[in-house]
Structure formats: structure tokens, C-alpha cells
N, C-alpha and C positions, 0 to 999 in steps of 0.2 A: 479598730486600727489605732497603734497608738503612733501618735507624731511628737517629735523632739526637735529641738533647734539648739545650737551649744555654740557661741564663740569661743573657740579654742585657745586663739591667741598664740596661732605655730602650731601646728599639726604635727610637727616633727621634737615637738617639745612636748607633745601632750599625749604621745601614743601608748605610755606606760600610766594613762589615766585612763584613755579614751576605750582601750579594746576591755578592761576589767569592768569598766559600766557601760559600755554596748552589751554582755553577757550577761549582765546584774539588772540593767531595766529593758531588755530586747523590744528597744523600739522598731515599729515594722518599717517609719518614714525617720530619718533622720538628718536636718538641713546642718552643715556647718558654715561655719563665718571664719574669716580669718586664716583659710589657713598656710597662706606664706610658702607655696608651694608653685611652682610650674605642674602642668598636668601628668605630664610623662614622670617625673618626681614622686607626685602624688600616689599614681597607679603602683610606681615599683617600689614606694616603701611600704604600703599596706592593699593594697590590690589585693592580694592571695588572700589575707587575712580574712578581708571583707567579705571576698568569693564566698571562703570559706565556713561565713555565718550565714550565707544565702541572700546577699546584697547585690543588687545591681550598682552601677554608680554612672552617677553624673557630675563630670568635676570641672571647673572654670576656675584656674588658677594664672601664677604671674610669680616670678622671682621675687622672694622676700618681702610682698608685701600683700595685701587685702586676700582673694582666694574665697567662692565658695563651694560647695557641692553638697548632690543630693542623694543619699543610699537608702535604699527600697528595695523589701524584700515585699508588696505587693504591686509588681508592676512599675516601666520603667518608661513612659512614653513621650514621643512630639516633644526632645528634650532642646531648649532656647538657651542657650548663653548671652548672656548683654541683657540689656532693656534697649528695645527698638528709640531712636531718637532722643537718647539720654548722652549729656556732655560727653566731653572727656575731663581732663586733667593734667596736662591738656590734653592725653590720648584715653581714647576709652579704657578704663579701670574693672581687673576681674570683681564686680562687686554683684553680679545677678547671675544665678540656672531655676529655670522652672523647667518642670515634669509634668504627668501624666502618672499619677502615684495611684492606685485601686479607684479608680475614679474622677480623681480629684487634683487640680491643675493645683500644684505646689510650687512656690518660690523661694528659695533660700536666698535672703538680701543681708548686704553687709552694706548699710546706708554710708555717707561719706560723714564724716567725723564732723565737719565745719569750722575746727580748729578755733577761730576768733573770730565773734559777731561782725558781722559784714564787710569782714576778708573775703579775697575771690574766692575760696576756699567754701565759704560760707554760701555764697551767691550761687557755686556749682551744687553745693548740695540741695541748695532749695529748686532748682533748675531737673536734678536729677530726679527729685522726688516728682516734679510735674510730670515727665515725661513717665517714669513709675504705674502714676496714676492713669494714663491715658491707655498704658497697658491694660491694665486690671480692668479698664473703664469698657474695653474693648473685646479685653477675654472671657470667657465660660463662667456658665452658675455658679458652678462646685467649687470654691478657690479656698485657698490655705495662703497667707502671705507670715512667714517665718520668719526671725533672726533679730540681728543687731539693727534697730534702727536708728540710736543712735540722739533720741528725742524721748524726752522724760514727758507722759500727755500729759501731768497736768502736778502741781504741787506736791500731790499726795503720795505721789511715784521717786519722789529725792525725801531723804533723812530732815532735811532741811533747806527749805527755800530760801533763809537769808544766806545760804553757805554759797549759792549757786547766784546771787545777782550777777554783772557780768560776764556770766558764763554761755558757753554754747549749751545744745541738749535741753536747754529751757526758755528759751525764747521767745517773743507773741508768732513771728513768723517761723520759724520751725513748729510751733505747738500746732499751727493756721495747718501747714502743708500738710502733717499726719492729721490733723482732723478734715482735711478736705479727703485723704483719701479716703477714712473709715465715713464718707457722706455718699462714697458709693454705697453701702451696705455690710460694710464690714464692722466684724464686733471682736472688740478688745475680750479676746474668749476669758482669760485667769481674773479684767478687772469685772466682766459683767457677771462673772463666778463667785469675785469673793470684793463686793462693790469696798467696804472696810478695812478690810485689811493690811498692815502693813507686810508691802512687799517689792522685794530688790533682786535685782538679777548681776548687779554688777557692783563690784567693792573696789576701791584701787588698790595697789597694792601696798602702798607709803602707810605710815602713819598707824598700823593698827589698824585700817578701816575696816576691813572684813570680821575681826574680831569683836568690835565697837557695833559692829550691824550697822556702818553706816554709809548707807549705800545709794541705789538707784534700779529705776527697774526701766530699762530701755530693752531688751529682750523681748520682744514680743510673737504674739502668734495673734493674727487677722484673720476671721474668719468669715466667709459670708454666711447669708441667711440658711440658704441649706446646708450647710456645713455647721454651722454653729450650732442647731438644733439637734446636733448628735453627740455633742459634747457629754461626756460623763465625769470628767473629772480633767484639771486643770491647775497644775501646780510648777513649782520651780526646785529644782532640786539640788539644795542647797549644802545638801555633802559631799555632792562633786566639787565644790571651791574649799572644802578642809582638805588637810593635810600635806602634802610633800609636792611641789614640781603642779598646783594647780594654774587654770587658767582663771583672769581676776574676773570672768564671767560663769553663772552655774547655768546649767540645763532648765531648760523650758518643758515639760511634759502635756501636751494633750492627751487624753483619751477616749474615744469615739466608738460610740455605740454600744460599751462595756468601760467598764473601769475594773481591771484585774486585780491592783491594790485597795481597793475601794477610792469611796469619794474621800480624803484623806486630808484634804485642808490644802490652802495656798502654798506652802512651804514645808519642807521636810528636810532638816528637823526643823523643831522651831528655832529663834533667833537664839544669837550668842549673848544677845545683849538690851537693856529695854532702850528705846527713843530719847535719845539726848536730847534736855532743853536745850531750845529753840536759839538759835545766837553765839552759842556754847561751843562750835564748832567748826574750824577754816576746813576750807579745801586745803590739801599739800600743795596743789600747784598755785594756790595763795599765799604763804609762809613764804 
């Protein structure tokens, strides 16, 4: 079974990207984030299309903003929109759907941004990730937790940590709340795959970053114990952020039980670019 995660960044921006690599890497689970859609919306601009590749769908969206959903062509069940007991925003935010995908209770999350270190903003997201955790803490062996988190776990995961001091996405307490979840038993499947290697799931769009490689890997897939031990292959797919009208997020690929392309390395292709010294580089939203 292969499972996918993509923050699209608008669905309705990204469908002359989205439906050419749904037929080019036919994931059978594919969670999106982002995508800026109300449901009804969602279904009638690409409903048929999906039908049409033999996808069920489960979609939790919202006018113009967060939005996620879950399309499976094995199996479609016991489908959850929300996190039980999670903020709002003040009102609860399309940001969770878990399913019942070939076995295996799946999440598609689009964590909350945090915006700026211990802004209310901030405070709800570390508040949503508890309640998060209480789910997962509560739910089934078999689990899959998908998407934008939205928290870099640990140094190795940003271009560069001095670029990132004051920043959200690296913090002790955000890094604290994603490591209390994976203390249920969930395994960083791409980093306990490729423990070394540099790898980024997300570029901004300013500045050259995607082109410079210099990025961030907050994209993730959580897996637990039984689920991670099916792992065969575990990469990011990093030519869906080239070229024309991309989203500044690439595709997360698991593959379970087989690996079709082979075991094939973290990244494909590889980078654009090698690792900028250290210091060498502002965020745009610094400048």
C-alpha cells in the first residue's frame, strides 16, 4: 500500500499539478492539507475526476482557508472530521479527517501554523496538539498520522538553525508537544529511514529558497509500531515543487509492504543545491 501526504497550498491552484502526479505515482492513501476549499466545492471541482481513478473521499474543508482530506482507493471507513476536544480559533478550524484506509486508522492533519512564539496563536496550537495526542493515545494499533505539522523535530530538519532562532516551527515547546506525541509509539518513518540525511519537505517561495535547497522538513508521516514495521520505502518527492504553478510544499511518499520504485533514497531527485554555511542565510520574513 503506498500512502502520500502533499500540502497543496489551494486545491483549486494546484489541480493542473495534483491530477498529472496522482497518475504518475498512484498512491492507493493520499492525505491533503490545505486545501482552501468548503466540502461541497471541493467534491464539484474534482469529485468525478477522483471517482474516476477509483478514490473514495473524505473531505473537511472551510472557505479559503486550512481544509483537509483523505482519498482511498483501499477502503474508506469510521470517517472523523475535527479532533475530539481540540480548540478552536476561536471556532473549531477544518484542520483533521481520519479514516479506516485497508486496515489502518489514518489522519490527514494540517497542525496550526503558531504564527509567533507565545502569541495566542501559539498557545492554541500547542493546546491542539494535546488534545491530538489524546486521540491517538485512545485510538487503534494500526495508525498512520500524515501532513503538515508544522514543527521542524529537531535541528537537522531546517537548512539552518541560526536562520530559524525567534522563529515558530522550532521551538523547545513545540519540538516538547511532537515529541510527546511520537512517546506514544509513533516512528518518524523517512527520519528513522534515512537517520543522516538532509531532507526538506518545504521551501518558501521568496528568495530563491527552493532553488538554494534551503528548506525545512515539517511534512511528516507517523507511524506506529505495527505500521512502521511495513515500511519499505520512505521518501519526499521533490519534483512535484519544480516547475510551473507548484505548491511551496513536495509530497511525502510511504510505501508498505513492497516498494514499487524500489528503496530509492530520502529524496527524489536529489537537491538543487549543497547546504549553505551555517550563518550565511536570513529567512525572507527576516529581511
Amino acid at each position: 500500500m503506498r500512502v502520500a501526504t502533499w500540502n497543496v497550498n489551494s486545491v483549486k491552484q494546484r489541480v493542473a499539478r495534483l491530477l498529472p502526479w496522482l497518475d504518475q505515482r498512484r498512491p492507493d492513501v493520499l492525505c491533503l492539507q490545505e486545501t482552501k476549499l468548503a466540502d461541497e466545492a471541493f467534491l464539484g471541482l474534482l469529485g468525478e475526476e477522483f471517482a474516476a481513478r477509483g478514490y473514495e473521499i473524505a473531505a473537511h474543508g472551510e472557505v479559503q482557508w486550512n481544509g483537509v482530506a483523505i482519498l482511498s482507493r483501499v477502503g474508506l471507513e469510521d470517517v472523523t472530521r475535527g479532533v475530539a476536544g481540540a480548540p478552536g480559533f476561536p471556532h473549531p478550524e477544518a484542520r483533521a479527517v481520519a479514516a479506516t484506509c485497508g486496515g489502518v486508522r489514518v489522519h490527514s492533519l494540517y497542525v496550526p501554523n503558531g504564527r509567533v512564539p507565545d502569541s495566542d496563536h501559539y498557545h492554541y496550537k500547542l493546546a491542539w496538539l494535546a488534545a491530538l495526542r489524546e486521540v491517538v493515545r485512545t485510538g487503534p494499533e494500526h495508525v498512520l498520522l500524515c501532513g503538515d505539522m508544522n514543527i521542524a523535530p529537531t535541528d537537522a530538519d531546517v537548512f539552518d538553525p541560526e536562520a530559524y532562532v525567534g522563529q515558530t516551527h522550532v521551538t523547545a515547546p513545540e519540538r516538547a508537544a511532537l515529541a510527546e506525541l511520537q512517546a506514544l509509539g509513533l516512528h518518524d518513518v523517512v527520519r528513522d529511514r534515512w537517520p543522516d540525511q538532509r531532507v526538506f519537505t518545504y521551501w518558501d517561495y521568496r528568495a530563491g529558497m527552493f532553488h538554494k535547497d534551503l528548506g525545512m522538513r515539517i511534512d511528516l508521516v507517523l507511524a506506529s509500531a505495527a505500521v512502521a514495521g511495513r515500511v519499505h520505502a520512505a521518501w519526499v518527492d521533490r519534483h512535484a515543487r519544480k516547475g510551473t504553478g507548484p505548491s511551496d510544499h513536495a509530497p511525502v511518499i510511504v510505501d508498505l509492504d513492497e516498494a514499487p520504485d524500489g528503496d530509492i533514497g530520502p529524496v527524489v531527485p536529489p537537491p538543487s543545491a549543497p547546504a549553505a554555511k551555517r550563518g550565511a542565510v536570513r529567512l525572507p520574513q527576516s529581511r
